[in-house]
N, C-alpha and C positions, 0 to 999 in steps of 0.2 A: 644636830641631825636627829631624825625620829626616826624611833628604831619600832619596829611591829612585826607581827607574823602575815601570812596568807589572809586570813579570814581582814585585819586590819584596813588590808587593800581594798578587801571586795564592799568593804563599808563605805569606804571615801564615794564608793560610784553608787552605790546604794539608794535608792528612790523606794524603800520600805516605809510604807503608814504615811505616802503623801498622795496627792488626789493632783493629778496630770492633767488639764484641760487641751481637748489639743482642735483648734477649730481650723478645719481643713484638715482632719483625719478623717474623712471618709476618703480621700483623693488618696493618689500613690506613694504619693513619697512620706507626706504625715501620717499614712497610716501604718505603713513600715516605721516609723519613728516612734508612731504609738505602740506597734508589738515589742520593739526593742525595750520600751521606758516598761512595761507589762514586765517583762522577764526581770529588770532591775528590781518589781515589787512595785509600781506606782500602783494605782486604781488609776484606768485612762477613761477619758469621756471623748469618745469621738463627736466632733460637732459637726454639722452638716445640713444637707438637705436629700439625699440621696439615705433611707433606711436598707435598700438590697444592699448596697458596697456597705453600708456600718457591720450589717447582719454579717455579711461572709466575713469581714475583717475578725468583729467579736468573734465567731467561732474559731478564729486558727488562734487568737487570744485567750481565749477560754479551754482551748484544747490543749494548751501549750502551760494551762494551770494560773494564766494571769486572772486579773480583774479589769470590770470594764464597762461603762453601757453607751447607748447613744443618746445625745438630743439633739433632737431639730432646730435649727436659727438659719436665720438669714445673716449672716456676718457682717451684710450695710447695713442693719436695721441697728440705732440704738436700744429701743423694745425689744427686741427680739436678745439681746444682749448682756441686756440687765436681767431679764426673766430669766438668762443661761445659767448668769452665778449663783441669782434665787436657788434656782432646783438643783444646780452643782450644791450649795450648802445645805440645803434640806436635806437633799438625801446622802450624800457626803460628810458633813460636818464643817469643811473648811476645804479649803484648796492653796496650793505652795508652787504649783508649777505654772503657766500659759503657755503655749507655743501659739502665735499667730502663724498660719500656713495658706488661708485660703488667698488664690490668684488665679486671675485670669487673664487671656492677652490674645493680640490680635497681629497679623501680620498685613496688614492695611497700610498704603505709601500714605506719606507724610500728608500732600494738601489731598488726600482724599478721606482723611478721618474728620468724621462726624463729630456735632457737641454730643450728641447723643453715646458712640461709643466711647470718647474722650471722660466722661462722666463716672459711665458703667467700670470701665476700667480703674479711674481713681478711685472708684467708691467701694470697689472691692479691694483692691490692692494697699488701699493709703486709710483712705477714710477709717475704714472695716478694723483697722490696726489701732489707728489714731482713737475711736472711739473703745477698744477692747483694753488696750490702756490705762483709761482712764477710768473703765467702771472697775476693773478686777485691780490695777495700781491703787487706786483708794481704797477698795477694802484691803490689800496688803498692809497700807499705812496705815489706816485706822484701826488695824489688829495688831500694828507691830510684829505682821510675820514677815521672815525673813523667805524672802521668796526668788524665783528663778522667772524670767522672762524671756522667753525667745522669739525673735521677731524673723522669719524666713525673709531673706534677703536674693539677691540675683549677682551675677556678673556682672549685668546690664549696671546693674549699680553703684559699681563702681567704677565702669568702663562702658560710654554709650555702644550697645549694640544696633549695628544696621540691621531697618526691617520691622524694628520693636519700638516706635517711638513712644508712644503712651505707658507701659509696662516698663522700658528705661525709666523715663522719669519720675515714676511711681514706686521704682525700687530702692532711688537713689534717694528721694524723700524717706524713705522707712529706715534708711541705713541712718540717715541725718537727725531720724527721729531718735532711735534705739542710742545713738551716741549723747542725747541730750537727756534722755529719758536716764540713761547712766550715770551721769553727772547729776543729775536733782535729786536723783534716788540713794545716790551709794550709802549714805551714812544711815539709811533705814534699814540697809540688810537687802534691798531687790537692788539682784543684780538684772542689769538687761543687756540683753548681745542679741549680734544677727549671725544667724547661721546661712551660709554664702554657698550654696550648691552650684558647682559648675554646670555641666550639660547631661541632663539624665531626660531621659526619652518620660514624660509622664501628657499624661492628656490635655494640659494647656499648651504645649508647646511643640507637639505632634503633626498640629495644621502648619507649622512655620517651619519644619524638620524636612525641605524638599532634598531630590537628591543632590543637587548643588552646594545646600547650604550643609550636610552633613559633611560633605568632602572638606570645603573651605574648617568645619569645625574639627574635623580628624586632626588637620594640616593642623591647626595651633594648638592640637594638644598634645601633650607628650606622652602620654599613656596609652595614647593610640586608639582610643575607646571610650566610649558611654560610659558614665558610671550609672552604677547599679543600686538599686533603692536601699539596700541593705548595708550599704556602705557609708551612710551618712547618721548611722545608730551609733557608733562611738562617739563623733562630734559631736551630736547631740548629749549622748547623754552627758558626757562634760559639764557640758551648758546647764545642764539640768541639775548636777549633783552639787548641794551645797558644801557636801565635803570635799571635793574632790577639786573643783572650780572657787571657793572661797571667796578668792582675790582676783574673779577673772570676770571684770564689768565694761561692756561699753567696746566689746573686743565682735571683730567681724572671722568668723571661722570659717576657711577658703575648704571647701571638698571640691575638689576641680582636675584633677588629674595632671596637674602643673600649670593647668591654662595661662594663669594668671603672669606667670614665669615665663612664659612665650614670648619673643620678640621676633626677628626675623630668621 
C-alpha cells in the first residue's frame, strides 16, 4: 500500500511542465477541458478555426493564471496537421498530451444523406482522428515519450443512436480505433482511451436537440439532466495524468448521467 500526504495526491493528477494539444478546443466542451487541463499546469494549444471562441477561451485561461495559445488547422487536412506539431514543438519544445475533440453531425434521415455530407462527416469525425494519430503517435514513438492520447467518443458509439446515422458510425470507428491504437501502443508508454460524453447541449448537436427528442432523452437518463461542460474536467484529466491513470489504456470513460445503465 503507498502511503503519501496531500500534496502526493495532487501530483498523481498534475499536468505541470507538459504541453496539452487539444484540437477541437475552440468548441464547448474541449474547450472547457482545456481550462480544466490549464488549472492542472498543462500549457493548452487550443486547435481550431474560429480565433474569437480561442481569444475569449485564452482569456478566462490566462485570467485564471494558466498557459495557453491558439493555432489554426483544419483537422481533415494532413498539412494542416503536420504543420500543427511543427509549431506545437518550436514554440513548445515537445508535447505529451492530444485530445482529438473536433466533430461534426447532421440530423438528415438515412436515404436522404448525401456522398457529399457522408464524406464531410467522416472526414471530420474519423479521418481527422485517424490522421492526428499518426503524425503526433510517431513523434511520441520516435522520442520515446510517454504520452496520453484521448480520442472524444459519443454514445452513439457504442449504442446506434436514431437520427444520427453518419456521426454513429463515425464514433463507433473512433472507439474501435483508440482500442487498437491501445494495444499497438501500450509497451511504448502512450496510453490511448476514449472519453464517452453522454448528452451535453454543445453546438454540433443543438440542430438535432428538438423538443421531442430532449424528452425521449431525459426519459433514459437517470440524472434527469444535461450534463454540464464542466463536468467532464475530472474524467479527463484522468485520462491525461500519467500518474494518476498509469495503467489505464484502451478504456472508454462514460460521463453520461447513467445513460448508458438505462434500460426500461
Amino acid at each position: 500500500m503507498m502511503h503519501g500526504n496531500m500534496s502526493s495526491i495532487f501530483e498523481l493528477f498534475s499536468l505541470q511542465n507538459q504541453t496539452a494539444v487539444i484540437i477541437g478546443g475552440t468548441g464547448e466542451l474541449c474547450g472547457t477541458i482545456a481550462e480544466g487541463f490549464a488549472m492542472a499546469g498543462a500549457e493548452v494549444v487550443l486547435v481550431g478555426r474560429d480565433p474569437a471562441k480561442a481569444e475569449r477561451r485564452l482569456d478566462a485561461i490566462h485570467s485564471a493564471g494558466g498557459e495557453g495559445y491558439f493555432l489554426p488547422a483544419d483537422a481533415g487536412n494532413r498539412a494542416d496537421l503536420q504543420l500543427l506539431l511543427d509549431q506545437v514543438l518550436e514554440r513548445s519544445g515537445g508535447c505529451q498530451i492530444l485530445v482529438n475533440g473536433a466533430g461534426v453531425n447532421s440530423p438528415t434521415p438515412f436515404l436522404e444523406i448525401s456522398d457529399e455530407e457522408f464524406d464531410r462527416i467522416l472526414n471530420i469525425n474519423l479521418k481527422a482522428v485517424f490522421q492526428a494519430c499518426q503524425i503526433f503517435g510517431g513523434y511520441f514513438l520516435n522520442h520515446k515519450i510517454p504520452a496520453s492520447i484521448i480520442n472524444v467518443g459519443s454514445m452513439s458509439g457504442l449504442t446506434p443512436l436514431s437520427r444520427v446515422f453518419t456521426y454513429s458510425l463515425s464514433k463507433a470507428a473512433v472507439h474501435n480505433l483508440s482500442k487498437n491504437l491501445a494495444r499497438e501502443w501500450a509497451t511504448a508508454g502512450i496510453r490511448v482511451n476514449t472519453l464517452v460524453p453522454g448528452f451535453f447541449p454543445a453546438e454540433q448537436n443543438r440542430k438535432v436537440l428538438t423538443e421531442d427528442r430532449v424528452r425521449q432523452i431525459m426519459g433514459h437518463t437517470p440524472a434527469g439532466r444535461f450534463g454540464k461542460a464542466d463536468e467532464l474536467i475530472g474524467a479527463a484529466l484522468l485520462l491525461a495524468a500519467n500518474g494518476a491513470a498509469s495503467f489505464v489504456t484502451g478504456h472508454e470513460m462514460v460521463v453520461d448521467g447513467g445513460y448508458s445503465a438505462m434500460t426500461i
